[in-house]
N, C-alpha and C positions, 0 to 999 in steps of 0.2 A: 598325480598318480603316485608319485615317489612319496608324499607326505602320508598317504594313508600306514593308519596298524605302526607308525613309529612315536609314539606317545610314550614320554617317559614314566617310567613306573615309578611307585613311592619311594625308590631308594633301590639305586646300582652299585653300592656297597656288596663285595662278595660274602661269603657269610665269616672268613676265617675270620677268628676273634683277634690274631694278628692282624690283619690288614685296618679291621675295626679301632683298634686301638692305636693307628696311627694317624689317620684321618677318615671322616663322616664325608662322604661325598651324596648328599640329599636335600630334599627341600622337606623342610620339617614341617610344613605346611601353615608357620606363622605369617601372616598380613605382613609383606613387604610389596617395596617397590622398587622396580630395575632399570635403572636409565641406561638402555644403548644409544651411543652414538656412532654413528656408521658416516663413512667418506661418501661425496658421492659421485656415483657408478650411472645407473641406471633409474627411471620409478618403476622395470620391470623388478631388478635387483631389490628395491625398496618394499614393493608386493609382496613381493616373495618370502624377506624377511618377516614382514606384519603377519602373512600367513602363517609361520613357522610359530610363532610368536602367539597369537591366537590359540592354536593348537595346546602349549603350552599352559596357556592361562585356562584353556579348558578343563584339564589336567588340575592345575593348581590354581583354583579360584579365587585364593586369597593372595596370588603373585601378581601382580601387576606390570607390564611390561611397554614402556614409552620407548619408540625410536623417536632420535634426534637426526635429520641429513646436518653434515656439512660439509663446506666445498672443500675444505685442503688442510694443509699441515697445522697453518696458521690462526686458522679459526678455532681446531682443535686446542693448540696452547692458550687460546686467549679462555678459551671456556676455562679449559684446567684452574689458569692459573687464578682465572676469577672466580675460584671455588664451586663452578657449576656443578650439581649430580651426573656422575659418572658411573655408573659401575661395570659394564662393557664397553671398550672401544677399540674401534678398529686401528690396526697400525700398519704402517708398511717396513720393511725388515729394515732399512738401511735406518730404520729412528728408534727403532729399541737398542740400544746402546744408551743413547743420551737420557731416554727416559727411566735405564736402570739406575744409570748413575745418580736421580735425580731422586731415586726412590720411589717413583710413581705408579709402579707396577708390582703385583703381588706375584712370587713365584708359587705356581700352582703345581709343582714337580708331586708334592706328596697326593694331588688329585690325580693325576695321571698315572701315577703307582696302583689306584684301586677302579680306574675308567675302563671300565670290561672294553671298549675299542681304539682303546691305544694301540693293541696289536695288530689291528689292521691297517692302521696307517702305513702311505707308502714309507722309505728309505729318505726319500725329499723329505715329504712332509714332517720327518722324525728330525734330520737334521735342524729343518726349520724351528723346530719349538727348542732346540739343543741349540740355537745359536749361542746365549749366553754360559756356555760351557758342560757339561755332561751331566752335573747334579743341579743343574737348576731349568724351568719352564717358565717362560714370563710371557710366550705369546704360541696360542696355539695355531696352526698356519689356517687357514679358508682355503686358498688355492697356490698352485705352485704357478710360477714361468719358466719355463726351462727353455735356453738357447737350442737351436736347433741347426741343421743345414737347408740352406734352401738351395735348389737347383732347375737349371733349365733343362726341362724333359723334353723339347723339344729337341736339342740341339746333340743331347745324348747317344737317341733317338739317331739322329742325321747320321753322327759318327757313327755308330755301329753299323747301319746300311751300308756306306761307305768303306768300311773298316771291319768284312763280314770275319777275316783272321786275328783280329786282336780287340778282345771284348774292352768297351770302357764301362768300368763297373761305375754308379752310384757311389760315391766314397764312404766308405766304413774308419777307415784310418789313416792319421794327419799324411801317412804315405801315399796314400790316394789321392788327396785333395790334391797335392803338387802335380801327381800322374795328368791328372784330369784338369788339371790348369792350365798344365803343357799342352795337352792337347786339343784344348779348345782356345789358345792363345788367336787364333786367328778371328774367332767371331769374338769376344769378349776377353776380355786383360784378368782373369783370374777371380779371387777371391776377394769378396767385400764385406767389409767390416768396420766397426765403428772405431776406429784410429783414435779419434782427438779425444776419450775419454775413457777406452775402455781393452788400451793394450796390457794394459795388467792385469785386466780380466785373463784375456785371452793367455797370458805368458802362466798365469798361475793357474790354468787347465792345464795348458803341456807337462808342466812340469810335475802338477800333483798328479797325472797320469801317469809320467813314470817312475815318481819316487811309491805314491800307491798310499794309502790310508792309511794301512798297518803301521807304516811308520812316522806315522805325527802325532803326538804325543796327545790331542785330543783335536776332533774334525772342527773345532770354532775356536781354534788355535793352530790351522795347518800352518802355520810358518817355522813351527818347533819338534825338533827330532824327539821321539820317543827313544828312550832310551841312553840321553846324554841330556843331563837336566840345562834347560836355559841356553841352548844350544840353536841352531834355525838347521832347515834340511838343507841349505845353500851350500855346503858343503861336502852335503852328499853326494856320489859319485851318479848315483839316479838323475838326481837333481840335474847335475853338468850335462846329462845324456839329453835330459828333455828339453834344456837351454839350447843346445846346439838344433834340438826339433823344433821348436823355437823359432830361434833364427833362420832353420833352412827353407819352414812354410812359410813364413812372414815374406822374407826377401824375395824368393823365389816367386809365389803364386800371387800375391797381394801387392796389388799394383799401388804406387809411391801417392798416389792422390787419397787412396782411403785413409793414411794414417794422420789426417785431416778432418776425414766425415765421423760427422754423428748418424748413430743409427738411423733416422729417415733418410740422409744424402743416401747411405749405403744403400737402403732398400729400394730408393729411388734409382741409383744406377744400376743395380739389379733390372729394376723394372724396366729401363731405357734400353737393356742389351748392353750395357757395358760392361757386365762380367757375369760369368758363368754360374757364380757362387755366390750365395751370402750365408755368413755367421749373421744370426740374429735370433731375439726372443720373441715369443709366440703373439708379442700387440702387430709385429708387423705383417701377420695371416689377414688381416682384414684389407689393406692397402692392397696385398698382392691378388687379393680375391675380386677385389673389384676394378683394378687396373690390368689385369693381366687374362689372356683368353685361357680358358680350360685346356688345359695340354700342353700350355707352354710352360708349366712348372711344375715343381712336386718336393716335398719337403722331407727328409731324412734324419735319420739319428745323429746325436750330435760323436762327430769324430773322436774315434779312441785311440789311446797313446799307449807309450811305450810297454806298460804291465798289462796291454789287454783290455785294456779298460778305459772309460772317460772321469776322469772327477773333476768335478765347476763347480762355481758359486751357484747358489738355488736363491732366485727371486720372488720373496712370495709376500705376502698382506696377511691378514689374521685378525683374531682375537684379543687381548687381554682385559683381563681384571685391574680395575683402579686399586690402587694400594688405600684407596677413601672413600672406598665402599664401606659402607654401612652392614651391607647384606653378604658378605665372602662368599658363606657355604652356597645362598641360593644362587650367587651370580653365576657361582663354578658350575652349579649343578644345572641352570639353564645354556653355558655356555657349550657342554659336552653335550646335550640333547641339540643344543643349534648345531655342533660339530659333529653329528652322528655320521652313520654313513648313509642313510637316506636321506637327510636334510641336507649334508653338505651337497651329495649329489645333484640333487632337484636344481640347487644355487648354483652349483659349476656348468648346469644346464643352459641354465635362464642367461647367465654372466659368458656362456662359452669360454671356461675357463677350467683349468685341470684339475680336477677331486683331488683331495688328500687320502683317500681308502682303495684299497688295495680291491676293494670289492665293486668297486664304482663301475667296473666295467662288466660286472654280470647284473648287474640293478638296471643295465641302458645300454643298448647297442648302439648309442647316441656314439660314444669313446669308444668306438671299433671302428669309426669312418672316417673318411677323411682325414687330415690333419691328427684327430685327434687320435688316429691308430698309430701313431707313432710315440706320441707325446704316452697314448698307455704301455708302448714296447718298453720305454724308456722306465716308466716309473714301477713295472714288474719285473725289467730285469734289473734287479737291483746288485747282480755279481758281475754287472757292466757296467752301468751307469750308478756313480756315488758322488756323494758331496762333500764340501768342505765349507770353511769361510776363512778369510783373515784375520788377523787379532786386531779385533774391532774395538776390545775394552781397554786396552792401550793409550796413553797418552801420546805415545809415538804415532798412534798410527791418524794423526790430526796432521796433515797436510803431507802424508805416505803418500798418498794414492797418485797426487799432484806430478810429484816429485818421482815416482817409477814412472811415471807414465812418461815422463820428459825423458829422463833417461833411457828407457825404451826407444824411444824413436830416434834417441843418438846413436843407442845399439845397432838400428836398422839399417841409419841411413852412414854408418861406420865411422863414428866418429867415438864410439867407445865399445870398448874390444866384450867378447862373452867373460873374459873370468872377470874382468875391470867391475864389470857389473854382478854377478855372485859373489865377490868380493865387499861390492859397498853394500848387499842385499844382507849378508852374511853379518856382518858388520852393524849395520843399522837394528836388527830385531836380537843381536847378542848382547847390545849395548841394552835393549827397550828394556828387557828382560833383568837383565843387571839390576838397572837401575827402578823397575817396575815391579820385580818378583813376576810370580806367579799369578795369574788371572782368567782362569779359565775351572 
């Protein structure tokens, strides 16, 4: 349904002869050929794309369009590096880093200056293609992950019957979650979360929620104060506030065995009744869907912090253009018709995975239901929910992540104090920066 009447026209180039004169975003209708290689997902996923892709070559009869499946990260670089044709392929965020630095990817920033639906992309999906810094686009997102809360409705539910004078709310913010840990300490031990891997995640939501985006010198470089060059926010007085928020949900609601589990143990004791809560991203909706009876759970926005707001890291997959493409302009130009917002849509359909377009959710009342109404509160309200990333292009940040995490959990379990720790935080990305400059 979704594919129908979105056929790309001969060229989405607006007419200003400024925009013209900085890039042609078209298929000029010369005989080329385009080799996508996509991860794989699905062969509904796989379908879907040949369909999109057909449509296409309808369109442009002289464009030829080959999908490649492969399984993983690994098969992808063996192709690369054995000079297989490339000229789209899928990536997932945490690898465009390595593949910028390798130069293997064309920044497509000056296509997305003149792609009439750039603007409708969510707030996610815009950070995602800006992870490599504000003036550059090396990968445009497919679909977002966004962590969420999950919660036992059932047990909610029990308290409030029981408890007709003191409502327990659903948790909105990190002050909630504690409330509602507390008081469901007696059926389940609190909050669960994936400890052994991804307390840094969780410390650099708090804390970018309350230092707030305004003040980072660019969102794929949140670890640097705007406003005092080469500096980190650790310092900021925000910052210590959302440290100590920090600490007080961790230690308090998030019982001493998660900061141990990976995300399945968590979702898993979730599911067992051993805690009331979990922090987790949208792969663990299908686990809870099928282990867990209707009405004993229900899934919420992800917790906001001190400014009002929540900002996280955005997990997403995507596009890019080979830097060894033969074909640039037509890749770009089939890559924006594959990222429309009726194709991407149809794909987040088929995938059960969250659109990048802001309009995704009047094209399908599919993203008004279930799960996915929240994951679209999330991505329309974007003066709540915002993103960030780490300084990912950093040489420093090659066995960071390791190394906060460890000290995190000494944080936790008090064996290194909160300034000990903004101190060496502060410390280690003023030094990155010194000795790195500017990268973003």
């Amino acid at each position: 349904m979704l594919l129908t009447g979105c056929a790309a026209p001969a060229s989405t180039v607006p007419e200003s002869s400024e925009e013209q004169s900085r890039v042609s975003l078209r298929n000029d209708g010369a005989e080329a050929k385009l080799v996508l290689v996509e991860l794989e997902t699905s062969q509904a996923r796989t379908d879907a794309l040949r369909e999109i892709a057909d449509k296409y070559e309808a369109d442009f009869p002289k464009t030829e369009i080959e999908i490649i499946t492969l399984k993983n990260a690994q098969e992808l670089e063996a192709r690369l590096s054995a000079g297989g044709q490339t000229d789209l392929l899928e990536l997932h965020s945490g690898w465009v880093p390595a593949y910028v630095e390798k130069g293997m990817l064309t920044d497509i920033k000056p296509y997305m200056e003149v792609w009439d639906e750039w603007y409708s992309l969510s707030a996610a999906a815009k950070q995602g293609a800006r992870c490599m810094g504000e003036e550059h686009v090396y990968l445009l997102p497919a679909s977002t992950s966004q962590d969420a809360l999950y919660y036992r409705k059932d047990w909610f539910e029990s308290y409030n019957d029981a408890h007709p004078e003191s409502t327990l709310l659903v948790p909105r913010v990190w002050e909630e979650v504690e409330k509602a840990a507390a008081a469901l300490s007696d059926q389940g031990a609190g909050l669960a979360v994936a400890g052994k891997d991804r307390l840094v995640d969780y410390m650099d939501s708090v804390v970018w929620s309350s230092v707030n985006v305004g003040r980072m010198v660019d969102i794929s470089a949140a670890y640097f104060s705007r406003g005092f060059e080469g500096k980190s926010i650790f310092s900021l007085e925000q910052a210590q506030k959302g440290m100590s928020q920090f600490v007080s949900v961790f230690s308090q609601a998030v019982p001493a065995e998660a900061l141990q589990w990976e995300e399945a143990e968590a979702a898993e004791a979730f599911q067992q009744g051993k805690t009331a809560l979990l922090l987790a991203g949208e792969d663990v909706y299908p686990f809870l869907e099928e282990n867990m009876e209707e009405g004993e759970w229900g899934v919420a926005a992800y917790p906001r912090g001190g400014a009002g707001l929540a900002v996280f890291s955005d997990d997403f997959a995507g596009w890019g253009v080979s830097a060894a493409s033969a074909s640039t302009e037509t890749a770009v130009h089939f890559l924006c018709f594959l990222s429309n917002a009726d194709n991407n849509t149809h794909l987040s359909k088929v995938t059960d995975t969250t659109p990048v377009h802001l309009t995704s959710y009047e094209l399908d009342d599919f993203f008004l239901e279930g799960k996915r109404a929240v994951y679209t509160e999330m991505m329309k309200r974007s003066d709540w929910y915002q993103f960030a990333s780490e300084p990912q292009r950093y040489e420093a940040y090659s066995g960071y992540r390791q190394e906060a995490n460890d000290k995190l959990r000494d944080l936790l379990s008090g064996k290194m104090t909160q300034q000990d720790l903004l101190s060496w935080l502060g410390e280690y990305w003023d030094s990155a920066y010194a000795q790195e400059g500017k990268k973003w």
